[in-house]
Structure formats: C-alpha cells, structure tokens
C-alpha positions as CSV (number, residue, x, y, z in Angstrom):
1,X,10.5,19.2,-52.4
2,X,6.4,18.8,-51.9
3,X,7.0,15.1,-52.7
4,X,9.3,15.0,-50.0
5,X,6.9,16.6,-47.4
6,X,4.0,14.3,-48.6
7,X,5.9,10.7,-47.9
8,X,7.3,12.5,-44.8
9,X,3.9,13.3,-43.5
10,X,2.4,9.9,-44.5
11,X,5.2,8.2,-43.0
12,X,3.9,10.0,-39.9
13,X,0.1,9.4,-40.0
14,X,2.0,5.9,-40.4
15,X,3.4,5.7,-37.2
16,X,0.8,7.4,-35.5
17,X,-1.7,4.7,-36.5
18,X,0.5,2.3,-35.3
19,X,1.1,3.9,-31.8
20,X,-2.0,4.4,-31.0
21,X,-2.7,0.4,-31.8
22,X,0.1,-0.2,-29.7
23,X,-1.6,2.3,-26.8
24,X,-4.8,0.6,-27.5
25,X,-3.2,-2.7,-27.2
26,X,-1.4,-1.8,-23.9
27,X,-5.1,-0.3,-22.2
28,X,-6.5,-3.7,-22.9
29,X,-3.5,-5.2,-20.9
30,X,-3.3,-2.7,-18.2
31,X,-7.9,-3.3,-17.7
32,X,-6.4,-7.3,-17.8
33,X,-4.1,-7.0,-15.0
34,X,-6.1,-4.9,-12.8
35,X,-8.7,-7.3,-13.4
36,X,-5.5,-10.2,-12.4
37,X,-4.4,-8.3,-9.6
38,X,-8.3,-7.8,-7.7
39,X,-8.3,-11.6,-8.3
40,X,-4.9,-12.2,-6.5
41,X,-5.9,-9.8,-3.9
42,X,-9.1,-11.3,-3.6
43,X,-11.1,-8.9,-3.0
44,X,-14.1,-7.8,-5.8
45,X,-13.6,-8.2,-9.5
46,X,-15.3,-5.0,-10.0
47,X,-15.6,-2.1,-8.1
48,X,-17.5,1.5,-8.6
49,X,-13.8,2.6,-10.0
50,X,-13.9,0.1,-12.7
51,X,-15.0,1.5,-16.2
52,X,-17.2,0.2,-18.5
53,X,-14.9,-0.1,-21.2
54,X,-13.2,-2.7,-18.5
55,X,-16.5,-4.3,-17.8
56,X,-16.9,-4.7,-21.7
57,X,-13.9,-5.9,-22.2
58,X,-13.3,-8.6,-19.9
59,X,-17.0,-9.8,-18.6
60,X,-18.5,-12.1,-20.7
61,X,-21.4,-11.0,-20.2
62,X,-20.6,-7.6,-19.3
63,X,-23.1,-5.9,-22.0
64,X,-26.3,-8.2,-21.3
65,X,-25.7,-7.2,-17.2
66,X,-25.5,-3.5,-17.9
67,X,-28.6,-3.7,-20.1
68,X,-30.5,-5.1,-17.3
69,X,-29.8,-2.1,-15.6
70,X,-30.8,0.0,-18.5
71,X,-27.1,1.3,-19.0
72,X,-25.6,1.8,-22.6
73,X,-28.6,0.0,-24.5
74,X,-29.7,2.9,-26.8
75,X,-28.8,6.8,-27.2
76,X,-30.6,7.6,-24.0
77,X,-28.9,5.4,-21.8
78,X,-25.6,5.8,-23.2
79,X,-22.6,5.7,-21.2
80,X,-18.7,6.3,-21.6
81,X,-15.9,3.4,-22.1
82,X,-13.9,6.1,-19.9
83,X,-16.7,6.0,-17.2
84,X,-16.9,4.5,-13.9
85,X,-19.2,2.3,-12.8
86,X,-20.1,5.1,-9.8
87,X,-20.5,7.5,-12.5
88,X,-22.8,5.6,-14.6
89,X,-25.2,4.5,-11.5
90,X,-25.1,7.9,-10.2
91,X,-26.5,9.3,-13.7
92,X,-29.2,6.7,-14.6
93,X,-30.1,6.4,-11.0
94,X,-29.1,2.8,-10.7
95,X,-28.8,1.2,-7.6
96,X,-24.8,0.7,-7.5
97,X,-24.2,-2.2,-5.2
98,X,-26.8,-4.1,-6.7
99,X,-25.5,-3.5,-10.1
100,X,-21.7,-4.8,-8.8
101,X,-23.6,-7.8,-6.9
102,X,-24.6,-9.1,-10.7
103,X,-20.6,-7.9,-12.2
104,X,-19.4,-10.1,-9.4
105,X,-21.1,-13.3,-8.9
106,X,-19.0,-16.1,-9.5
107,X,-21.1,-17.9,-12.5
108,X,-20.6,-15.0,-14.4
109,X,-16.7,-14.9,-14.0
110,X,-14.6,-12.5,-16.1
111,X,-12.3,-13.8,-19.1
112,X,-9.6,-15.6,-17.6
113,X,-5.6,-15.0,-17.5
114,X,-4.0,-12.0,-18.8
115,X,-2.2,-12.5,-21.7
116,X,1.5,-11.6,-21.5
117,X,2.5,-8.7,-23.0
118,X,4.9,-9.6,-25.8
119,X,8.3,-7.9,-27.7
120,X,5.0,-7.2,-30.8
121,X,3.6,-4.3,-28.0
122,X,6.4,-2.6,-27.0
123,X,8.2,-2.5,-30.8
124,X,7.9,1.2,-31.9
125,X,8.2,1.9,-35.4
126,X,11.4,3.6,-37.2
C-alpha cells in the first residue's frame, strides 16, 4: 500500500513538472504575440504595461537597455519579471518615456515572428 502511494505521488510531481513547462512554455507565446499583435497594430512595441520578463525575453538587447537605466543590474536595483515597465520607473525614479524611447527604436528591434504554437504545448500528460 505505501508503495502504491509513493509512485502515485511521484507520478504527480511528474505531471506537475510538466504543466508548469507547458504554462511556462505558453507565457513565452502569449509575451510573443502581444509583442506580434503591437506590431500589426502598429503602434509601440513596448508600452509602461509591458513587463520586464517581456522586455527580457524578446529584446535583444533588453538587459543591456535596462542597465542603462540602472534597472535589475545588482540586488539594489532589482526588479520583477511580473513587473511593469511603469512599476519599475516609478520605483527607481526613472524617467519612463525616455526609458521606452530606447525599448522602441527601430535599430534595436525585438526578436522577430512568433513561433507557432504546436500539438507539443497543448499535449497534457496521462
């Protein structure tokens, strides 16, 4: 009986570690297509809504803009995947619009197409 209860629950730390791949998988997607969609729409790539997980993610040089600006370079200038770009300039006391300026000129363009999402990503396990 406990050897029962032992594969059952490792069975389930199984499948949770591959759900929350598959939700990490599917974020990365969803920051892609927003990122497609601002494109499409034509409007700015990054706005103060954006996160900077997104900006991370998808600006090639995402990392080496947000340093200039002293955001998420060492423990005191940490900042959140999960916050926005508002957030983040509001509590370092950067100057927001100039920081999106940089995010959005066109020589440092985003990485390109979304991928499409594929049978692999929405697969659950048995």
């Amino acid at each position: 009986m406990a050897w029962d209860i032992e594969r059952v629950q490792q069975r389930g730390v199984s499948h949770m570690t591959e759900i929350e791949e598959i939700q990490s998988t599917l974020d990365s997607e969803l920051r892609k297509l927003k990122i497609e969609i601002r494109k499409t729409a034509g409007g700015p790539l990054f706005t103060k809504e954006t996160t900077f997980g997104e900006v991370l993610e998808l600006h090639p040089q995402g990392r080496e803009i947000l340093a200039q600006f002293h955001i998420g370079g060492c423990s005191s200038c940490a900042v959140s995947e999960v916050e926005t770009i508002e957030q983040g300039a509001t509590a370092h006391s950067v100057d927001m619009e100039k920081l999106l300026a940089q995010l959005n000129r066109p020589e440092e363009a985003p990485v390109g197409s979304t991928s499409q999402i594929t049978a692999q990503f929405v697969q659950f396990p048995k």
